[in-house]
N, C-alpha and C positions, 0 to 999 in steps of 0.2 A: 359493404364498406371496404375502403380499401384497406391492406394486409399493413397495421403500423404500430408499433410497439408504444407504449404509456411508460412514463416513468414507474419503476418498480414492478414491472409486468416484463416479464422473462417469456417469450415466446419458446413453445416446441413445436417442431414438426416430425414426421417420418422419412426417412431418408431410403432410396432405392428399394420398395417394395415393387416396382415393376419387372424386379430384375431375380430369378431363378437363383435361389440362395440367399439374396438381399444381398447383405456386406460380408457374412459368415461364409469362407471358403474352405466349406467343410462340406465330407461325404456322408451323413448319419443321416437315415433316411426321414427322420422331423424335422429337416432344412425345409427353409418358404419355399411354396412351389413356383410363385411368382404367374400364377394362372392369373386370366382374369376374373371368373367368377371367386377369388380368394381376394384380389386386389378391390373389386366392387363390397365385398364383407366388410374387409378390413376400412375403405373410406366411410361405410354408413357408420361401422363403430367411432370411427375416429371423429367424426362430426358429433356423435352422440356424445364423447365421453370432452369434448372441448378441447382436442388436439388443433393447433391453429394453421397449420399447412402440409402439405403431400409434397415431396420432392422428390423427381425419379433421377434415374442415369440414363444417360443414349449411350447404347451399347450396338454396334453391329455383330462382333462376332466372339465368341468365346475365348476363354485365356488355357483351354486346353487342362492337364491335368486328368486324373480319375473322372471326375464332373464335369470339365471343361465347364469351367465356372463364370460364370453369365451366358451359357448358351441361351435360353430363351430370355426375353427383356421384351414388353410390352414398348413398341414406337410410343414415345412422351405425347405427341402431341393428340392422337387419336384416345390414346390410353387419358389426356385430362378431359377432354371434351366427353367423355360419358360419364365420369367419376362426378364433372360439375354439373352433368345431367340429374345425377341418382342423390346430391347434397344439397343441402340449407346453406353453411354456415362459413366449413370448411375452404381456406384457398387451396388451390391446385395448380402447382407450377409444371411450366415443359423447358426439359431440359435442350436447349436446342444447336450444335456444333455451326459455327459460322462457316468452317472449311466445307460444309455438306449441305446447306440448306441457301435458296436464294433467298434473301432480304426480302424482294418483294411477294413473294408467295408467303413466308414466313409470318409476315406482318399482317395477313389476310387472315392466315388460319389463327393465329392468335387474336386477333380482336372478334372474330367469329368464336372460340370457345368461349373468349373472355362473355360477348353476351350471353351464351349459353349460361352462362353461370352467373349473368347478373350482377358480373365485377368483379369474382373471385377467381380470375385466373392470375396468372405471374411466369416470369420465362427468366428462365437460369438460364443466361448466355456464356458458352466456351469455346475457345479458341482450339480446343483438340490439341493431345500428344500423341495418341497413339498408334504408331508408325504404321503396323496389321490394318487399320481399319482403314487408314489413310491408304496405302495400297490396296486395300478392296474395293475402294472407291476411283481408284485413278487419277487420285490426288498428291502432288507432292507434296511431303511434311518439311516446311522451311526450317531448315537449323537455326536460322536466327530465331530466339523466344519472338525478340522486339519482331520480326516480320507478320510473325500471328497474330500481334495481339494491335498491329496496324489495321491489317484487313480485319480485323473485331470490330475494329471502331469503325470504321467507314460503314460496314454492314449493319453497325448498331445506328450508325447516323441516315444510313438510308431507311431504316425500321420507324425510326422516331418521325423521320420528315414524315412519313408515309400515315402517323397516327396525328399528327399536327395541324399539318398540312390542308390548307380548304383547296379544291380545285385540282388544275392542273398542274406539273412542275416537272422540270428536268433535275436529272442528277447527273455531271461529269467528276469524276475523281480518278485518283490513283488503280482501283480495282472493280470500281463498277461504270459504265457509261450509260446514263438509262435514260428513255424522254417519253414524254406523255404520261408520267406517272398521277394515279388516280389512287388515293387510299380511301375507300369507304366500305362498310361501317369503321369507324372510329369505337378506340375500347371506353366501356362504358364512361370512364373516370378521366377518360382523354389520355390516359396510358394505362400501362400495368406496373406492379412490382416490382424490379427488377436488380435481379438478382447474378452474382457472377460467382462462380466456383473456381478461384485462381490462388495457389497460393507461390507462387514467383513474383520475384519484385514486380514483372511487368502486368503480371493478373491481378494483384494486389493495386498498383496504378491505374489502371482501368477499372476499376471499383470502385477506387476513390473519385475518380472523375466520372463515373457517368451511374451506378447502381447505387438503388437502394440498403442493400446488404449486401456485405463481404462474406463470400463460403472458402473456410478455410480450416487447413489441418494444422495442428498444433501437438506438441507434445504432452502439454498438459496445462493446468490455470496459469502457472506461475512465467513460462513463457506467452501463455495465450494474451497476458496482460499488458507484454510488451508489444504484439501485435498490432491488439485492439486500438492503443496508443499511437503507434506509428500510421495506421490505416487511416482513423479518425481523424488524425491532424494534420495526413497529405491531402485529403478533401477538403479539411479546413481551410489551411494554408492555401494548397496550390487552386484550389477548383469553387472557393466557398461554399462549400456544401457540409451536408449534412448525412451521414452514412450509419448505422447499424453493422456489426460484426456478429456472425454467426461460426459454429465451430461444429463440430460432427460426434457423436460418440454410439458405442454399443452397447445393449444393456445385459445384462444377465443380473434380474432382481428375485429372492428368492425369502423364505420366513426368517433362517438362519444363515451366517457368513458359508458357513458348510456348503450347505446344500447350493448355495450361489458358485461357491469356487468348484464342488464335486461337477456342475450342468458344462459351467465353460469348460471345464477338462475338456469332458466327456468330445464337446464336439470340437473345440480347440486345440486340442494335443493329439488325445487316442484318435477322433475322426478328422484331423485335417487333412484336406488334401494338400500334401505340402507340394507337389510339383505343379498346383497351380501357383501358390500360394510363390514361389521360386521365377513362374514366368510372370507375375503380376508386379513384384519388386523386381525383376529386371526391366521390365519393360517402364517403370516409374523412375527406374535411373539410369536409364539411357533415354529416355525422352519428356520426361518430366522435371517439372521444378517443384512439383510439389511437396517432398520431402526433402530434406539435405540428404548429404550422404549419413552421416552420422545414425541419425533417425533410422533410414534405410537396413542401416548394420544392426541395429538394436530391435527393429522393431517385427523380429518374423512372426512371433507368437499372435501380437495383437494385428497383424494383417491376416491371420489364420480366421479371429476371433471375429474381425469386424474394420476388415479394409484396412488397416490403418487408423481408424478413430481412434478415439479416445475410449478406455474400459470406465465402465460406469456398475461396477458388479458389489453385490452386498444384500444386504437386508435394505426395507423400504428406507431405514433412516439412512444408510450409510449411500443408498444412492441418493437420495434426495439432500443429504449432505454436499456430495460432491458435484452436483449438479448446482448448488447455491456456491460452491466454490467460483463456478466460470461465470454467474453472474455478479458476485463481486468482483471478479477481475474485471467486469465491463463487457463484456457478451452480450449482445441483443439479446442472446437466445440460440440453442444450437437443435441439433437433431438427434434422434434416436433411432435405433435398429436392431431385431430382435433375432433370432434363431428363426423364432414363429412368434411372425408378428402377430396374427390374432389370437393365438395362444396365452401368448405375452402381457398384449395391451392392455387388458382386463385389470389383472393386478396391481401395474404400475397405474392405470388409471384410479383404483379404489384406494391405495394404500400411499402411493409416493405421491399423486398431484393432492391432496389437502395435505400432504407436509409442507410439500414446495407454500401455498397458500400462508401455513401457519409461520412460516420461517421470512414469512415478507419477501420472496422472490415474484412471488406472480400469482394474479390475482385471479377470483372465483368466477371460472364463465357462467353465463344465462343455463 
């Protein structure tokens, strides 16, 4: 089926387990390994215990530091085509940069895993910040946001025509010239998912016009609700459509408040690698929109802990509390990320998802 949220059903997924650390930009050596026979464990669990999607990063090259944190990262697209080889149930998105990948290859290999998996794939489309990766590529990083997140859409409009499309067909635009175009196979459902991880006015705009879900950072419910608001009714209004808002967080779930707060220390304060954790907010405020400055100034600790997300730490109630928080603000549904995801997942799946259940956030899978 395809990936779509029911009224009162709060979707969760996992967020960058392809990626060496995950979201936690720490050195203590029970950091995710981000291997793949750890990422293959973790997808069987997560289809087992009724997690509803997999969501990676496209990462090229490390942010340096102690760890040089994201050195390895599992390629999205190869890395879901075996995951939806080895799953029932589970969607599995590929996170895929427009500046890096052509449209029409793109469109081939994702309607190809998509059958593989029998309609459970989905692609996170982004228009890239990252100056380092764009220079390993030979790519120049447009200053203007608005220039990236043009060539988004043209690439996303050559994707779509390509999955639509019966026959033959030309494409002339602004950044692509292309003729003789053939798309077959078509994804099962006559598209996929789609999803955009933007959170600049301009990525936020392009969500609302063309994705199914908005991935975006937030500070916490109480702005995330103004978000959700704003996202929701420029789709409305400008594009009629109909959109889902997704948000990010990290968890440290534990029996007692203690022992939740004593785990993040440990690998958030005593084991951070803070010189990465220094090149990853510089490099998010000199080329990204996706924090304000503000944020940026405030937020070293929980980029140690987990990117940037949001902390989700406590006992089962207190996370499962705050996790009902972001879906009364109107959240489709956000992500989670662990130290050690399959460590982890276990607990929050026996003790915090029949809270979520009991609390009428989201409802009891098969």
């Amino acid at each position: 089926m395809p990936l779509v949220r029911a009224d009162g059903d709060f979707l969760l997924g996992l967020f960058s387990p392809n990626c060496s650390s995950g979201l936690a930009v720490t050195a203590v050596p029970e950091r995710w390994s981000g291997s793949w026979e750890d990422n293959l464990a973790l997808a069987v669990l997560a289809d087992e215990v009724g997690v509803d999607f997999l969501l990676p990063i496209a990462r090229f090259i490390g942010y340096g530091g102690e760890t040089n944190f994201h050195e390895s990262v599992l390629e999205p697209v190869p890395w879901a085509a075996g995951l939806l080889a080895r799953t029932r149930r589970i969607h599995v998105f590929s996170t895929v940069h427009t500046a890096f990948n052509h449209p029409v290859v793109s469109a081939k290999q994702l309607a190809t895993i998509d059958r593989i998996g029998g309609g459970r794939a989905g692609i996170n489309i982004v228009a890239g910040w990252n100056k380092p990766e764009y220079d390993a590529f030979g790519v120049e990083l447009p200053t203007d946001h608005d220039a990236r997140y043009a060539r988004a859409q043209e690439w996303f409009d050559v994707v779509r025509e390509l999955w639509t499309t019966p026959g033959r067909f030309d494409h002339v635009g602004e950044f692509f010239a292309l003729h003789g175009l053939e798309g077959e196979p078509k994804p099962v459902h006559g598209t996929l998912p789609i999803l955009n991880a933007g959170s600049s006015g301009q990525g936020r705009d392009f969500a609302a016009r063309n994705a199914d879900f908005a991935f975006t950072v937030v500070a916490g419910p109480e702005d995330g609700g103004e978000v959700v608001t704003a996202v929701t009714t420029a789709a409305r209004e400008r594009y009629r459509r109909e959109i889902g808002v997704l948000t990010l967080g990290h968890v440290v779930c534990r029996p007692t408040h203690a022992e939740a707060q004593d785990a993040l220390h440990h690998y958030a304060e005593e084991g951070a690698d803070w010189a990465a954790v220094d090149n990853l907010m510089a490099l998010q405020g000199l080329h990204a929109q996706s924090f304000t400055p503000e944020m940026l100034a405030t937020f070293r600790s929980r980029f140690a802990a987990g990117h940037g997300s949001v902390p989700l730490i406590g006992t089962p109630d207190e996370v499962a509390a705050e996790i009902a928080r972001y879906a009364r603000a109107g959240f489709a549904g956000m992500t989670l990320a662990f130290l050690d995801y399959t460590a982890e997942l276990p607990y929050l799946a026996q003790e915090v998802l029949p809270r979520l259940e009991r609390l009428g956030v989201r409802r009891a899978r098969d």
